[in-house]
N, C-alpha and C positions, 0 to 999 in steps of 0.2 A: 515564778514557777520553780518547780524543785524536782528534781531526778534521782531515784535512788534503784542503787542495785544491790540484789539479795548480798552479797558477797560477806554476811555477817549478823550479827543480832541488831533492832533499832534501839536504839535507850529511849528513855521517854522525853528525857530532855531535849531531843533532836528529831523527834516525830512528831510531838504536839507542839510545834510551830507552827501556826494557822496560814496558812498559805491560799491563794486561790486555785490551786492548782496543782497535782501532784503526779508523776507520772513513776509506776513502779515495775522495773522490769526481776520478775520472776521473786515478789518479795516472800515466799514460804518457804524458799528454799534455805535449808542451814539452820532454820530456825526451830527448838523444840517447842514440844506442844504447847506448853502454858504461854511463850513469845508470841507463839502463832492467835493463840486463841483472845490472849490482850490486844494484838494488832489487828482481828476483827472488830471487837468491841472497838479500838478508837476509829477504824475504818466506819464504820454504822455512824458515828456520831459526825463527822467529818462534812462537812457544808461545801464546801466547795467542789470543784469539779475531778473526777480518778480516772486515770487512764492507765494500766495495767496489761502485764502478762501472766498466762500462769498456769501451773500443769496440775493444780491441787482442784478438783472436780467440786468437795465440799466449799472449801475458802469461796471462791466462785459462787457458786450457790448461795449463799449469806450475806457475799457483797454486790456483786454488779448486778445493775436493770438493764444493763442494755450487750449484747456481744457483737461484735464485727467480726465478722470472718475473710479472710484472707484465701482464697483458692484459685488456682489457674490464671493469677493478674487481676483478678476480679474483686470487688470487694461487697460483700450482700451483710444487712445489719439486722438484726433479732432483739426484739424488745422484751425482755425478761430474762431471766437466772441462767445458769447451765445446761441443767435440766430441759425447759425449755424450750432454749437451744437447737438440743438434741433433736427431742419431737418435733418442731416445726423445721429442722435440716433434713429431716427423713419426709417427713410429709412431701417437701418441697422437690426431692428429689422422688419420692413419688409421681406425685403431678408431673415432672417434667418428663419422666420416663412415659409414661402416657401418651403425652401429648407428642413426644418424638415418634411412638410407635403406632399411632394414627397419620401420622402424617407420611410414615413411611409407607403405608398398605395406602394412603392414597396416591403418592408420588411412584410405587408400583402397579396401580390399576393404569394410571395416565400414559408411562411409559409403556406396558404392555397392551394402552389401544393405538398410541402412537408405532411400536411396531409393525402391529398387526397390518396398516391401514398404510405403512408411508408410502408403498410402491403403487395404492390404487389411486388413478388421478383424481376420482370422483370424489374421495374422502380427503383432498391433498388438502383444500381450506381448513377442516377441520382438526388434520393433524397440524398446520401451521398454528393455529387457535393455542393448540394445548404446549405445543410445544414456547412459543409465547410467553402460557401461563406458565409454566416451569422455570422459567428465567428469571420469571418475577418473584414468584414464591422465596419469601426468606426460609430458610430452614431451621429447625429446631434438634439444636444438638441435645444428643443424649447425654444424663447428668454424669459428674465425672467419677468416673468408678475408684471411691477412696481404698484405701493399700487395706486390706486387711489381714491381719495376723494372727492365725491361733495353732499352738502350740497342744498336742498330746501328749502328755507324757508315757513313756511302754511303762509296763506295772515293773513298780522298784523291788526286789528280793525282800521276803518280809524278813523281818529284825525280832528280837527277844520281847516280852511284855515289857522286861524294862530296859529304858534306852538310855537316859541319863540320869545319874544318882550323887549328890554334892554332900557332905554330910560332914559337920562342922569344922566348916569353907572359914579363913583367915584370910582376909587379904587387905593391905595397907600400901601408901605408896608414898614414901615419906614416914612426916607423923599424920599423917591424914587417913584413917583407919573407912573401909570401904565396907567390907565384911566382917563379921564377929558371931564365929559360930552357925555359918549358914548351911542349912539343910534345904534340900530342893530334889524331888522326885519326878520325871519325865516316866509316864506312860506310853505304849506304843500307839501311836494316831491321834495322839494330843496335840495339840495347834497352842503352843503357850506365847501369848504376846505378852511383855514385860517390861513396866513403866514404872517412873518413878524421875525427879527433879534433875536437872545438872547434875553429875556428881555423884548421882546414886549410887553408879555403880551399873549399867545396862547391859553397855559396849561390854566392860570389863567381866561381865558373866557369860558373854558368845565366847571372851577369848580365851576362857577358864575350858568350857565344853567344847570348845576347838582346840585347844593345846597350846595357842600360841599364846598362852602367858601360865603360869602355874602360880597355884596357890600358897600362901608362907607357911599353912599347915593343914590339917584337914585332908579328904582326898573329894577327887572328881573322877566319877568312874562311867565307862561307857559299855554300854550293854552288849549282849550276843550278839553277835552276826549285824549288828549297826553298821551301816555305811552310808560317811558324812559329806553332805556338801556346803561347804561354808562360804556365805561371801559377807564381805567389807569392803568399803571405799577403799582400801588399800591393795586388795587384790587387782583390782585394776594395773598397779605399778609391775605387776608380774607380767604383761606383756612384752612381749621381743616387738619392740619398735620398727624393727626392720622387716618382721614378718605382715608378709598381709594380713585381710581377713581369714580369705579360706585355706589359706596356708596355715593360720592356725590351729583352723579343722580340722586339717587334714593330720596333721603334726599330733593332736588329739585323737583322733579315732582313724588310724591308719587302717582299719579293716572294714571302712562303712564306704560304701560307695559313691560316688559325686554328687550323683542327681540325691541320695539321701541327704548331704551334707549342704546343696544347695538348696534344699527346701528349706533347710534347718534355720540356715542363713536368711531365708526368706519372712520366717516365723518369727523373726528377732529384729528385720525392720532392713538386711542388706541383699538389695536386689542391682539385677545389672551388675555395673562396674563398680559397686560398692564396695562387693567381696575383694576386690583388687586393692582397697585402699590398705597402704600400709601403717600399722598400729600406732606411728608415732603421730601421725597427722588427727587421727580420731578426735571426736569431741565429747567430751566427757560422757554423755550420753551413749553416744556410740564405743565407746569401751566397757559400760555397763552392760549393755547389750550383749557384746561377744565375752563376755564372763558369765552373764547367766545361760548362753548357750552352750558355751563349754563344761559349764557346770551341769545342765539338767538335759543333754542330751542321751547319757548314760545316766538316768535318773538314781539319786542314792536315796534309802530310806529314810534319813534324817536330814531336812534343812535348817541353817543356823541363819540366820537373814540376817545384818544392821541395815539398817537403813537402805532396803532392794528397789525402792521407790524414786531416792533420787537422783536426778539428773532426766528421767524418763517421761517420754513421751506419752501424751493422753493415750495414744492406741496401745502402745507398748504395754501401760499401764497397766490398761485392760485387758488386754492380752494375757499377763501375768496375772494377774486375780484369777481370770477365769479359768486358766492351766490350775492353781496352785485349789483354786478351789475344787477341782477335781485328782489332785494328790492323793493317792492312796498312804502314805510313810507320815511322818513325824515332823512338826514346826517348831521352833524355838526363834522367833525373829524382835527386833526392835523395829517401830516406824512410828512419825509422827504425824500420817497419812491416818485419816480418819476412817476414809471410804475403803482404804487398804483394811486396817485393825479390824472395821465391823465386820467387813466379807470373809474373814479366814481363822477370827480367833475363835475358840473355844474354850479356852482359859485364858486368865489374868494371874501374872505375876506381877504384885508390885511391891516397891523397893521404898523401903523406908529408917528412916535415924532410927527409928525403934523397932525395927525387925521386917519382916516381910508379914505383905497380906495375897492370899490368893484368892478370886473370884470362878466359877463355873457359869458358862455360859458366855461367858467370850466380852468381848467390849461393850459391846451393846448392853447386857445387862449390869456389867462393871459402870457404864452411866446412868443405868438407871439405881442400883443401889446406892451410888456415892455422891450421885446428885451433881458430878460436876465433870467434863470431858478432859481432865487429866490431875493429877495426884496434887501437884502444887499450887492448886484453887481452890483446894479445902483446907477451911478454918481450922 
């Protein structure tokens, strides 16, 4: 048996070891798209038995037949995809809501003829009877009410037609020349996802339209009345360690009121004494979390995303799609989330040795014209 964890790219040399057995915790993570998408294909072909984690909803989908669920100490098993999944976990907790709420109107009829009747002697057998049956009665809990989170954004300040403008962009790092002569135009309410190999150059075009790196010539300019919110795995590092959660809240929007800043908290995934945990203890997850809270609580016009996807939880996830899909302002993000790209892009930028290609219509139709779900699988 063999155990691996995401914490890096697989080589091929060290994954197509035929094993009987393989157990991977959280292996999408870290990985770009064309790794992700070779590690399905040899996943599919892979004969022996997979046991897995994993917060990537597609990946999931393509590979496992079976999901086990993990709730309340309990452990309930689902035979087919994600998808699935889902439906027969709603069904089920359907049905189970049901059958608790029958059983409660009849556990109510019982006990309200049992009161009625316990003081008259004539009825005393028959309240003993039911009372009895009440003892015996197993009961049927109601299913467990999972956490849910969703986030509205207030409408962001509108920003100028044009919000980002790159116009023969240089940029080299080393002798390893990244850029050469790059032009690139941001409309207002444009959702630009932007792809391209190792190397391309992705990361290093959020940090051109964020500031935090400048170009060797050329300029990047940002439009009227734009206001940016940017995140990267690194902003994470800007936490005060020492600060709680909602202390960092609060320390952020010192004019919004508790119960506003505890719902907010709530929306992001820390309820109870969550808010109490101090930032150094966090888990990665949970620092992305109160960064995109700090970030889109005072929502900006313009979001620059790398990678907003990882470390996060399915709800979370979802959570975030469904907020971001109702953004009113402007996207420029990188992700290797598929389910993320389809839901929110409407253009394609992609990065290539011989200049850029841009698509309309967002990822979806970026694979159906190029035939292949990322840059570095075509011929």
């Amino acid at each position: 048996m063999r155990s691996m964890a995401a914490h890096g790219k697989f080589s091929m040399a060290s994954a197509s070891l035929r094993r009987d057995a393989m157990l991977l915790d959280e292996p999408s993570n870290h990985l770009d798209l064309e790794s992700l998408i070779w590690l399905e294909a040899f996943l599919k072909n892979y004969d022996g038995a997979l046991m897995m984690t994993s917060h990537d909803r597609e990946f999931m989908n393509r590979i496992v037949t079976k999901i086990v669920e993990i709730d309340g100490g309990a452990l309930t098993s689902y035979t087919g995809d994600y998808v699935f999944y889902e439906q027969q976990r709603a069904l089920a907790a359907k049905h189970q809501q049901a059958q608790f709420e029958r059983q409660q109107a009849m556990l109510a009829k019982e006990i309200n003829f049992i009161e009625r009747f316990k003081a008259r002697a004539s009825h005393a057998a028959q309240v003993q009877s039911r009372v009895k049956k009440l003892d015996k009665i197993e009961r049927v809990e109601p299913p467990r009410r999972r956490q849910s989170v969703a986030f509205d954004f207030a409408p962001p300040p509108r920003s100028g037609e044009d919000v980002i403008s790159l116009k023969g962009v240089h940029k080299c790092y080393g002798r390893r020349t990244i850029y050469e002569g790059l032009d690139f135009h941001v409309r207002r309410k444009e959702r630009w996802c932007v792809m391209g190999v190792n190397g391309a150059g992705k990361s290093t075009l959020l940090k051109l339209v964020a500031g935090t790196a400048e170009p060797d010539s050329g300029s990047v300019s940002i439009g009227v009345s734009v206001k940016m919110g940017y995140f990267a795995q690194h902003a994470m590092d800007v936490l005060d360690g020492e600060r709680t959660v909602f202390e960092m809240l609060e320390d952020s929007f010192p004019q919004a009121g508790q119960g506003s800043l505890r719902a907010l908290a709530g929306c992001f995934g820390f309820s109870g004494d969550d808010v109490e945990k101090r930032c150094r203890v966090l888990s990665g997850g949970e620092k992305a979390r109160l960064v995109m809270a700090l970030m889109l609580f005072d929502p900006p016009n313009l979001l620059v995303l790398d990678e907003p996807t990882n470390h996060l939880d399915m709800a979370t996830k979802e959570m975030l799609i469904a907020a971001l899909a109702q953004f009113e302002g402007t996207m420029l993000f990188v992700s290797h989330d598929r389910h993320f790209l389809a839901a929110l892009s409407n253009r394609v930028l992609e990065l290539t040795p011989e200049g850029i290609h841009t698509y309309g219509g967002g990822y979806t139709e970026y694979v159906a014209r190029t035939g292949q779900e990322a840059p570095g699988l075509r011929s």
